[in-house]
N, C-alpha and C positions, 0 to 999 in steps of 0.2 A: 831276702831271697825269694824267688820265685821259679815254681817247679821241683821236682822231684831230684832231677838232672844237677841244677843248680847247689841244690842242699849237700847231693852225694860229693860234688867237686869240692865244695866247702868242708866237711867233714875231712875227704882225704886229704888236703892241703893239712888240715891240725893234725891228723895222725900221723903223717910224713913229717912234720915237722915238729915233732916229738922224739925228745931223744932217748927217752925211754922205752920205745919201741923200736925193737931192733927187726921190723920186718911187717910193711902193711903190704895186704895181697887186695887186690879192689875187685870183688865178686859183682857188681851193679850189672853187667850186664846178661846175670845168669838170674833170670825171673823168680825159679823156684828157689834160688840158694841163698845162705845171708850175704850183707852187704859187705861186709870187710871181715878181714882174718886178721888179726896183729897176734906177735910175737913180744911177749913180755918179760919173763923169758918162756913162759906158758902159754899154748895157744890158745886164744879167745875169740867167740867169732861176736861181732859186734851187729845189729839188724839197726838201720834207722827208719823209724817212721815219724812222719807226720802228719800231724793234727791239723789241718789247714781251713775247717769250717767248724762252728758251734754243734754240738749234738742236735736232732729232733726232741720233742717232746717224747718220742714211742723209748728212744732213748733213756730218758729219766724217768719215766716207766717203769719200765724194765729192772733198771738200777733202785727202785721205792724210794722215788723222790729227791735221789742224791743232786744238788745243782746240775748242772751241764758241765759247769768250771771246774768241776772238781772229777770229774771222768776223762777217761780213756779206754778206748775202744780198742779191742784188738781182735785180729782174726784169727778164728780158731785152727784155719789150716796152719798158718804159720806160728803158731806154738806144739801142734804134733810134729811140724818138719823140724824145729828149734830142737826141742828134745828129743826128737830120734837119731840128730846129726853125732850125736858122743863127745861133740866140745864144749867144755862148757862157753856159757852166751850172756851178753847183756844187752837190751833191749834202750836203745838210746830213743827218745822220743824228743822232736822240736816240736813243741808247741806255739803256733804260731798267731792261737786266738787268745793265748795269755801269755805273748813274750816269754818263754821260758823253756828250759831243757830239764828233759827228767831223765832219770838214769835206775832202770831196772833189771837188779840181777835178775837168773831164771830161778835162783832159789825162792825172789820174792812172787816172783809168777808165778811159783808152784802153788806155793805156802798160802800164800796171803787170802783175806777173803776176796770172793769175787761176785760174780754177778754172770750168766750165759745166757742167752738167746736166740732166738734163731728168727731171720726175717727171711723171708721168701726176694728171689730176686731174678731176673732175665737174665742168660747171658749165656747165649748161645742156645738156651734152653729154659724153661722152667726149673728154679732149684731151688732149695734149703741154705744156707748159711748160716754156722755157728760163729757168734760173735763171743767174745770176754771184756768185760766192764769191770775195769780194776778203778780205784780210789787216788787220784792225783798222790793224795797224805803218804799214801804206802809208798810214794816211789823212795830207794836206799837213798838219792840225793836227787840234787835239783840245782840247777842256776838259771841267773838270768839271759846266760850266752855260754854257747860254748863252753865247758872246764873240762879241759883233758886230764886232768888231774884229779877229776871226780871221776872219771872216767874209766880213768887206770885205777881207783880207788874201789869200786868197783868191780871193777875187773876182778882184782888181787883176792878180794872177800869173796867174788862166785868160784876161784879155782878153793881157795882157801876150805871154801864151804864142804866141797868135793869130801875134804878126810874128814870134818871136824866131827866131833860128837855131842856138838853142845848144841842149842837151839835156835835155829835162824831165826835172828831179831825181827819181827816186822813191823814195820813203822805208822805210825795214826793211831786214826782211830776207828 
């Protein structure tokens, strides 16, 4: 795949063509909002990003040393707009400098250890940018392509998570 455009079309052809989703809504072209809403029978709003270059060294820095390969970056605006939107979410990420798809509830987002940063940037202006540096290990699942079934598996365990009283698992190390 190449492109942003590309990936989102991809992604909505598997979730449409999942028959345990009884309802994909494709938000892609609302900047600020997540990328897809399915109907499981629970709503889930799904974000994809990707990874489409290796970290910087300031990068692994930041993270004390962690590889590059074993990071993910994520931007701090879009985990307050995540959590503030009331549904729960799971954060699909294509990695596309190590073939492979992760799958992170927002429980593991919350929970898990992390890493934050802030690098100065242009745009439009002089500004600050928080970034969040989570642990590849941590992601709940992972494949090599696409699994909508890790997916909805996924999914099932962030609404699940919602009532539970027990401990949300985090995974690595």
């Amino acid at each position: 795949m190449s492109g942003a455009k590309e990936g989102e079309a991809f992604v909505r052809r598997a979730l449409e063509g999942c028959r345990a989703i009884s309802a994909v809504e494709d938000l892609t072209t609302d900047m600020g909002s997540v990328d897809f809403r399915i109907q499981i029978p629970e709503v889930v709003d799904i974000n994809l990003k990707e990874k489409r270059s290796k970290y910087t060294d300031a990068f692994v820095r930041a993270a004390n040393g962690v590889p590059q390969s074993e990071l993910i970056c994520v931007d701090e605006v879009y985990l307050r707009r995540a959590f503030a939107s009331g549904n729960p979410f799971v954060l699909l990420l294509n990695d596309l400098t190590e073939d492979r798809w992760l799958y992170y509830s927002m429980w593991t987002l919350l929970l898990s250890p992390k890493v934050r940063f802030e690098r100065e940037i242009r745009w439009h202006q002089e500004m600050v940018k928080g970034k969040v540096l989570y642990r590849v290990s941590r992601a709940d699942d992972s494949s090599p392509t696409l699994d909508v079934d890790a997916l909805l598996d996924v999914s099932r365990a962030t609404v699940l998570g919602v009532s539970s009283l027990g401990s949300w698992p985090v995974h690595g190390n």
